[in-house]
C-alpha positions as CSV (number, residue, x, y, z in Angstrom):
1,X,115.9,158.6,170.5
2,X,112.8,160.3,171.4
3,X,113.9,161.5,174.7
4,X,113.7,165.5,175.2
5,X,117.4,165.6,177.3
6,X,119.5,165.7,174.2
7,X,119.6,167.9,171.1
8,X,118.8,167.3,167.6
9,X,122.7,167.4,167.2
10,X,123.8,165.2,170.2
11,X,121.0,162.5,168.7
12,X,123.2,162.2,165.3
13,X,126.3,162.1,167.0
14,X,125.0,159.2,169.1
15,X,123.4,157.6,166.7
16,X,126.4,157.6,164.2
17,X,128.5,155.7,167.6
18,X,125.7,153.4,167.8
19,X,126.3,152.8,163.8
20,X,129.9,152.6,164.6
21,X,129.5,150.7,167.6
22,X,126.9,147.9,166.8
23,X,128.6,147.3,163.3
24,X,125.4,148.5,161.5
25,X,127.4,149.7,158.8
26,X,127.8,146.3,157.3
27,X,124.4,145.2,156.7
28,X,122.7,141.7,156.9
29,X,120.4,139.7,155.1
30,X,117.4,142.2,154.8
31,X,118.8,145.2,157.1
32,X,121.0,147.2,154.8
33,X,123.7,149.2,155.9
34,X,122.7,152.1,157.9
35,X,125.6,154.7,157.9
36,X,124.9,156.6,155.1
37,X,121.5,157.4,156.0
38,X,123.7,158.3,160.0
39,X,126.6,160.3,158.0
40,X,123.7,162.5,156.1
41,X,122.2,163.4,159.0
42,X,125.6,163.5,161.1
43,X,126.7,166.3,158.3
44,X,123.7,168.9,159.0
45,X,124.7,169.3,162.2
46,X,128.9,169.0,162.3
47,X,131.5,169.6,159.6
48,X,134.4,166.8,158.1
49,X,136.6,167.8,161.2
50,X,133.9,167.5,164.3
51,X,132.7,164.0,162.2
52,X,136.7,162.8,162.0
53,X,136.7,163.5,166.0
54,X,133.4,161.7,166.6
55,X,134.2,158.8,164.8
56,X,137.8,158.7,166.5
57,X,136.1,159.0,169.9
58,X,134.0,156.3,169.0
59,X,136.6,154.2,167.9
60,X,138.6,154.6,170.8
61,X,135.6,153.4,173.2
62,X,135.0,150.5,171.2
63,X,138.7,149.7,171.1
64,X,138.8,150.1,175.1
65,X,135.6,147.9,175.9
66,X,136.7,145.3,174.1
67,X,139.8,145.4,175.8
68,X,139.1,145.6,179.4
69,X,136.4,142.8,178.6
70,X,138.3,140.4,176.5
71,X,141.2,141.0,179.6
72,X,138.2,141.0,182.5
73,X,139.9,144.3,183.9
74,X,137.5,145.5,186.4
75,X,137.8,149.3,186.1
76,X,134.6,149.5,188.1
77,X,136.8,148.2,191.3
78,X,136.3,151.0,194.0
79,X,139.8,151.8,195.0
80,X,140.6,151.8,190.9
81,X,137.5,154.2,190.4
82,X,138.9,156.8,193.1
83,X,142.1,157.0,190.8
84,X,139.4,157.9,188.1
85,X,137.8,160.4,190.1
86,X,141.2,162.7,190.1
87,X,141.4,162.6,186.3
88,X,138.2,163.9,185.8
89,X,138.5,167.6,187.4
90,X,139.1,169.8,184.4
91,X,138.2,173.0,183.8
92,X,135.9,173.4,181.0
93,X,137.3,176.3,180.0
94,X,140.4,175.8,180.2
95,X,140.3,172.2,178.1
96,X,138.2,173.7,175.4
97,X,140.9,176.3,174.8
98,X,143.5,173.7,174.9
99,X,141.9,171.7,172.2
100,X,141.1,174.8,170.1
101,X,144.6,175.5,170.0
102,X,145.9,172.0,169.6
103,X,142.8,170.3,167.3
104,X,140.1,171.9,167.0
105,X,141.7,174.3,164.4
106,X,139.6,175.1,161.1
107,X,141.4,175.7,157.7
């Protein structure tokens, strides 16, 4: 995670999925677990809530790739990917103000 593209921040939040997604939080023979050292650093950067979301989003990733591969549903398939295409044209500003008002909430 040397690359310049990403911020300090984006680097724990990736690195915490990559935790969550290679099971590293489990340990092996001579490789403790490594998600207390990813949930320290994860916690300069985001609070409880933006961590909850993270690890939810995560999750849900992991839960969908082993899905559509255990099922080989090709989601890649051209004709499937233009139905994709249509669900990706938000606008920014408009989500973000949704998710404020329906998640994002701080107490």
């Amino acid at each position: 995670m040397n690359s310049k593209m990403f911020t300090v921040e984006e680097k724990a939040a990736m690195r915490w999925a990559e935790v969550m997604t290679d099971k590293l939080y489990q340990g092996s023979p001579g490789k403790p677990p490594q998600h207390h050292e990813a949930l320290k650093n994860l916690k300069v950067y985001y609070n409880e809530s933006q961590i909850v979301e993270l690890s939810f989003v995560s999750g849900f990733f992991n839960f969908w790739n082993r899905f559509t591969d255990v099922l080989e549903v090709d989601i890649e398939q051209g004709s499937l990917m233009a139905s994709f295409s249509i669900s990706t044209k938000i606008n920014p500003q408009e989500f973000t103000a949704y998710m404020r008002d329906c998640w994002w909430k701080e107490s």
